[in-house]
N, C-alpha and C positions, 0 to 999 in steps of 0.2 A: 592394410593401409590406414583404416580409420582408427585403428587398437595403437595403431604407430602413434598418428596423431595422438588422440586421447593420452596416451602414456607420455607423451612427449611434453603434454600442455599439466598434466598431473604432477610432474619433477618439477617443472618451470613455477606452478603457485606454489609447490610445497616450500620450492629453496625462496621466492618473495615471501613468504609466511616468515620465514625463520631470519631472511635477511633483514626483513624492514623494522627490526626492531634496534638492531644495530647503525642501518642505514637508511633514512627519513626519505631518501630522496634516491628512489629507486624508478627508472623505468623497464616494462615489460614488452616486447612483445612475441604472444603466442604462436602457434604452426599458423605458416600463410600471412601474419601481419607481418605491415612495415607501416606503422606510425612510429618509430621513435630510431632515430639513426644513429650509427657512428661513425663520423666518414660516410663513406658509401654504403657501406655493412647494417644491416639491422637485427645487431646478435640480438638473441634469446634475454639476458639481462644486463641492464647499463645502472651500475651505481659511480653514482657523482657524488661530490660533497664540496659545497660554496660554487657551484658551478662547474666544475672541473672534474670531466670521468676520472674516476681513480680503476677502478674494475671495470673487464666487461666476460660474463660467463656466457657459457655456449653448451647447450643439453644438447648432446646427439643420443641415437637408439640405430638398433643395430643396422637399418635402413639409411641414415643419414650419415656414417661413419666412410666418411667417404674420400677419395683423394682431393672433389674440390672442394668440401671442407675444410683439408687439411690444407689447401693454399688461401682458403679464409684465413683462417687462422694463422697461416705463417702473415698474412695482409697486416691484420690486427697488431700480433705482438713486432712487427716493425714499426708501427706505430710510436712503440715504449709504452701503450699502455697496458698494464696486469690482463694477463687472462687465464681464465681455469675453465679447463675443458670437460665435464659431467660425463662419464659414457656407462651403460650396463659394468657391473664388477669385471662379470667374463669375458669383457671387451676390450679393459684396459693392456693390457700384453700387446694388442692390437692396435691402440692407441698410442701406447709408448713410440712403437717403433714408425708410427705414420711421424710424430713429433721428430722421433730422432731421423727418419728422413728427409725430414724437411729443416733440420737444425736446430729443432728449436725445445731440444729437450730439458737446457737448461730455462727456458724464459715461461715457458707454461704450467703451469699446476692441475693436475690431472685429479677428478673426484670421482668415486662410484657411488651407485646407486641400484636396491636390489629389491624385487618387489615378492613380497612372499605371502602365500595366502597359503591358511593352515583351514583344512575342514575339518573338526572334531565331530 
């Protein structure tokens, strides 16, 4: 549960590392926080630009991959606002077909993420 977490919070700085340089006005929040909302939802990353969310990304792990997730998610992209949904690579197949049961396999964009440690 806490490797979950940890791993959970390790994808979530690494994509604000790489977003915030495209996008100034990024909020966070980590496993267990809700300071920063959308709607009701307080996904994983909210980028705005002039005030106005343009995106909202969502890191799930193999724990969080979940059906009510996936009615998060269908909440959010009824919204109309962009969402991309982060899952382990070997998870995506899995992912796919939660979106396409819930309809929404054209409105999502789906990213992986693979963690690999080599010991020489």
């Amino acid at each position: 549960m806490e490797e979950e977490r940890l791993l959970h919070d390790l994808i979530v700085n690494t994509l604000r590392k790489r977003l915030s340089r495209e996008f100034p006005d990024l909020k966070v929040n980590l496993s267990g926080e809700r300071r920063h909302a959308f709607r009701e939802f307080y996904p994983d990353i909210i980028i705005s630009n002039h005030g106005m969310v343009v995106s909202v990304i969502e890191v799930e792990t193999p724990e969080t991959l979940t059906e009510e997730k996936a009615n998060e998610w269908k909440a959010i992209a009824e919204s109309g606002t962009r969402l991309s949904v982060v899952v382990p690579r070997e998870l995506k197949v899995k992912a796919t077909e939660m979106l396409w049961q819930k309809g929404l396999a054209g409105k999502v964009s789906i990213g992986t993420y693979d963690i690999n440690i080599n010991l020489t």
